[in-house]
Residue frames relative to the residue before (quaternion, step in Angstrom):
aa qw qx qy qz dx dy dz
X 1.0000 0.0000 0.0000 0.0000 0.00 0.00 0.00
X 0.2376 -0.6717 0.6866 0.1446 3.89 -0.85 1.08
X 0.1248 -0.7435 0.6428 0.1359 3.13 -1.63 0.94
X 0.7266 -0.4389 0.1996 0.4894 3.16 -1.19 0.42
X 0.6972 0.5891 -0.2618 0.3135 3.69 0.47 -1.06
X 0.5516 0.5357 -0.2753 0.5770 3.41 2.09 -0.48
X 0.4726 0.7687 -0.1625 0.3991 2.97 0.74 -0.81
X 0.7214 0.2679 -0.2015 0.6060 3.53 0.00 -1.75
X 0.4616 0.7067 -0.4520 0.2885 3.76 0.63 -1.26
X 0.7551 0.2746 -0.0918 0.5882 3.75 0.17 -2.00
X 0.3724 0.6755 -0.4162 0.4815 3.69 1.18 -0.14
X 0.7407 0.2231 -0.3103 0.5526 3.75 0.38 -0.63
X 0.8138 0.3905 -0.2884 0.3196 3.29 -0.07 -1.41
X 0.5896 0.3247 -0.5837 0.4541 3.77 1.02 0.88
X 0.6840 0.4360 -0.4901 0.3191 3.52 0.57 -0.53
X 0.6552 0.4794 -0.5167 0.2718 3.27 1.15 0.09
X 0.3555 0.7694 -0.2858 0.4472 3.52 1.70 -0.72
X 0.7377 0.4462 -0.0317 0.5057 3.84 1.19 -1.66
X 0.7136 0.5542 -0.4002 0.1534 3.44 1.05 -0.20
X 0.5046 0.6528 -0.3234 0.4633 3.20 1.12 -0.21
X 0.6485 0.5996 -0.3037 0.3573 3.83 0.92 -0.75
X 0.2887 -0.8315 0.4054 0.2468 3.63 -0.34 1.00
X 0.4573 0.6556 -0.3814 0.4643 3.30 1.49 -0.25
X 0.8693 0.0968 -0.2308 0.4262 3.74 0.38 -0.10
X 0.4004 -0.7053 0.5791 0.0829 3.16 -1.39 1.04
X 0.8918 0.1272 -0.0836 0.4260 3.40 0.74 0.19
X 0.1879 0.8230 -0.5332 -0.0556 3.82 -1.03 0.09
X 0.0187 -0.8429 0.5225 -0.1273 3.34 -0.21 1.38
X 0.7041 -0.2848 0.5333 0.3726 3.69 -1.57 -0.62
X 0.2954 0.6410 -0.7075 -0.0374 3.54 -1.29 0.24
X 0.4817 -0.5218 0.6308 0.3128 3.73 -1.60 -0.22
X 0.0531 -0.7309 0.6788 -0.0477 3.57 -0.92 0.99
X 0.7705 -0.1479 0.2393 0.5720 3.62 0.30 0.84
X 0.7354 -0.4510 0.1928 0.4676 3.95 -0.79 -0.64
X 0.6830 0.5009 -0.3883 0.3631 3.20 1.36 0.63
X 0.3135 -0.6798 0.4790 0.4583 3.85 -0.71 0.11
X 0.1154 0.7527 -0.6348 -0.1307 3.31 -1.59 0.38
X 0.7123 -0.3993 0.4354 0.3790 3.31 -1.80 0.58
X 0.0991 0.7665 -0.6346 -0.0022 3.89 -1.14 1.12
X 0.1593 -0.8057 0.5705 0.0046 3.45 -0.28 1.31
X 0.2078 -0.7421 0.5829 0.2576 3.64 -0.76 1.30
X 0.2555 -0.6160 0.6980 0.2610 3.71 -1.34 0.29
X 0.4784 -0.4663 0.6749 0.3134 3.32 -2.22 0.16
X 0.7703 -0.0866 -0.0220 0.6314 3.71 0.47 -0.04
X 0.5527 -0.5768 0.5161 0.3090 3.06 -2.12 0.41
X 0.2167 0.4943 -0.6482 0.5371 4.07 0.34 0.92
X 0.7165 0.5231 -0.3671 0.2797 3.54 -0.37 -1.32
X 0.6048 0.6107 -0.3221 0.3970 3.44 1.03 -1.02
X 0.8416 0.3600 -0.2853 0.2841 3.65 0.68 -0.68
X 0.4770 0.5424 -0.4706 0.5068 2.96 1.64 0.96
X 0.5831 0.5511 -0.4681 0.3705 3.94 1.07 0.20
X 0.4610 -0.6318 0.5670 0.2585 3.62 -1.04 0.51
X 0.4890 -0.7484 0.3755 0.2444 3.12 -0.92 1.33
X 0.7618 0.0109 -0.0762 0.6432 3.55 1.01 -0.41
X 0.0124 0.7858 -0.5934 -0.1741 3.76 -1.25 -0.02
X 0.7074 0.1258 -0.1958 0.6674 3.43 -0.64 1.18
X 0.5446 -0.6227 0.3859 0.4083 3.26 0.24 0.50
X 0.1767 0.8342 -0.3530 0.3850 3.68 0.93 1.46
X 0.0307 0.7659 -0.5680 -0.2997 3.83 1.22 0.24
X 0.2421 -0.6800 0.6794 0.1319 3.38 -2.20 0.51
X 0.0212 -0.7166 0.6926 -0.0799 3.30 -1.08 0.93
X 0.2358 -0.7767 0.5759 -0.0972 2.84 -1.61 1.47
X 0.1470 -0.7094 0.6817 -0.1022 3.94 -0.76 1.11
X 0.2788 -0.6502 0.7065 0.0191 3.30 -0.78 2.00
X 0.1313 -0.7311 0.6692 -0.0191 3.55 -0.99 1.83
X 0.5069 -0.6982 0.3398 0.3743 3.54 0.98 -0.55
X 0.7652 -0.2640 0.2078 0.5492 4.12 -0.40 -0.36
X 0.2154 -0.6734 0.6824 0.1859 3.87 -0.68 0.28
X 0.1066 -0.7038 0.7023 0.0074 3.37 -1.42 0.78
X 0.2752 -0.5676 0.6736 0.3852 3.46 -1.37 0.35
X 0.4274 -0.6127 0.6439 0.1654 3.40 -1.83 0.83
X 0.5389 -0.6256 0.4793 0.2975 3.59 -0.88 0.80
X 0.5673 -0.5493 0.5420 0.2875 3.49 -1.49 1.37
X 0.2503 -0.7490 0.5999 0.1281 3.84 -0.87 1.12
């Protein structure tokens, strides 16, 4: 069972590991049943084979959301 505090831990050291990669627009926390894992959104599914399936023994999962845009200031 991963807890949350494990988690954030492998939480940084992929998003730092992830920042440079245009393929992914995101890396965050999700619930997977009673455990937490690392969920990294991608701009496409290519992108995925450049994420590590687990870190620290953390499982990753990944959900192609597509491009982020800022929205204009209303």
């Amino acid at each position: 069972m991963t807890d949350r505090s494990t988690a954030r831990a492998a939480k940084v050291q992929l998003a730092a590991r992830l920042a440079d990669d245009p393929g992914v627009t995101g890396v965050g926390l999700a619930r997977q049943d009673a455990d937490y894992v690392l969920r990294v959104d991608l701009t496409e599914a290519s992108a995925g084979a450049r994420v590590p399936g687990q870190v620290d023994g953390v499982a990753v999962v990944t959900r192609v959301i597509g491009s982020v845009r800022t929205l204009p200031a209303t």
